[in-house]
C-alpha positions in Angstrom: 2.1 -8.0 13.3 5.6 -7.6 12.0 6.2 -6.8 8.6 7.9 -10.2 8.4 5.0 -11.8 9.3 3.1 -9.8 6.9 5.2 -10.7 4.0 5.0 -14.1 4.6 0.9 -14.2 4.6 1.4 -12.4 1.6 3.7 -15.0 -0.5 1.2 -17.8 1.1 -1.8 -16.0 -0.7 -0.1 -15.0 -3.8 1.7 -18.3 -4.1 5.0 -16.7 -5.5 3.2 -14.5 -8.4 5.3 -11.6 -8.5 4.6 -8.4 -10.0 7.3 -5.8 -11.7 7.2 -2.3 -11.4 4.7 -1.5 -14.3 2.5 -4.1 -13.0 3.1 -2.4 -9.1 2.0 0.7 -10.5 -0.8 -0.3 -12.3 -2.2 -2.1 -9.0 -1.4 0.8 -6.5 -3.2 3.3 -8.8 -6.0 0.7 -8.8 -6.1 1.4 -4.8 -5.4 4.6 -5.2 -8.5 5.4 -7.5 -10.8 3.2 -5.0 -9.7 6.2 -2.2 -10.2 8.9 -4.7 -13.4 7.8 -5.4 -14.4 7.4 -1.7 -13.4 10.7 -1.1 -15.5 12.2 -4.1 -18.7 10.1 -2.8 -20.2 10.4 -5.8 -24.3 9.3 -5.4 -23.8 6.3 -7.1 -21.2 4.7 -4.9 -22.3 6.2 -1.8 -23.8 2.8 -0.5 -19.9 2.0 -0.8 -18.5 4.4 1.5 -18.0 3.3 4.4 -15.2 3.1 7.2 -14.7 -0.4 6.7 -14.0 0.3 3.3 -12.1 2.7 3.8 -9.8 0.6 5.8 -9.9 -2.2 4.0 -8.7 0.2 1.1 -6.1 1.6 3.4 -5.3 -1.8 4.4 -4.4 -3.1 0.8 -1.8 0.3 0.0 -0.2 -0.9 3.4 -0.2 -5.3 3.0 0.1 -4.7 -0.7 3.4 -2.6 -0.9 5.6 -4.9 1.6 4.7 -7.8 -1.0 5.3 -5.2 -3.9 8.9 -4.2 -2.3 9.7 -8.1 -2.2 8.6 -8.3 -5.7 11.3 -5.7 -7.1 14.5 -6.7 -4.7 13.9 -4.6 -1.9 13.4 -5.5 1.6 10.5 -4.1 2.7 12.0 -2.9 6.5 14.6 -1.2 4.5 12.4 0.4 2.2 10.3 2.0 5.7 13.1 2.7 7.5 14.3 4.9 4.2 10.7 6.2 4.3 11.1 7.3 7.8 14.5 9.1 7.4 12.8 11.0 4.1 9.9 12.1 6.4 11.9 13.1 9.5 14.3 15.4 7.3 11.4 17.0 5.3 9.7 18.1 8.9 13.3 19.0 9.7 14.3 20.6 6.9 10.1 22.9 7.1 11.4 24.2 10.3 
């Protein structure tokens, strides 16, 4: 899939409801605390905790932000390809 693609699906399902950032925040710490939780596996939601969760979970940070870039004015390839600069100097800059 290409991240065009991607973001397309994504306005299909969200018919044009866009979030700003407080909203975007509030959502990706929603995901966020679903991980956290999975890694504290507490007994309770143990019966949850499995690797299909887990990727689902994984999978809504990753589908979830390219609509959430669109929503605020960024182009999400742009906002990656930032991302990937950021991460190559901070290995860079380790050495």
């Amino acid at each position: 899939m290409e991240i065009k693609e991607l973001l397309k699906t994504s306005k299909e399902i969200w018919k044009g409801d866009k979030r700003n950032l407080s909203q975007v925040i509030i959502r990706m710490g929603k995901v966020f605390g679903d991980i956290c939780r999975w890694e504290r596996n507490e007994k309770k939601d143990k019966n949850k905790h499995t690797d299909e969760e887990l990727k689902k979970e994984l999978g809504n940070i990753i589908f979830s932000t390219i609509r959430w870039c669109d929503d605020l004015g960024y182009n999400p390839e742009d906002c990656i390809n930032s991302a990937i600069e950021c991460q190559k100097k901070f290995i860079k800059d380790r050495k």
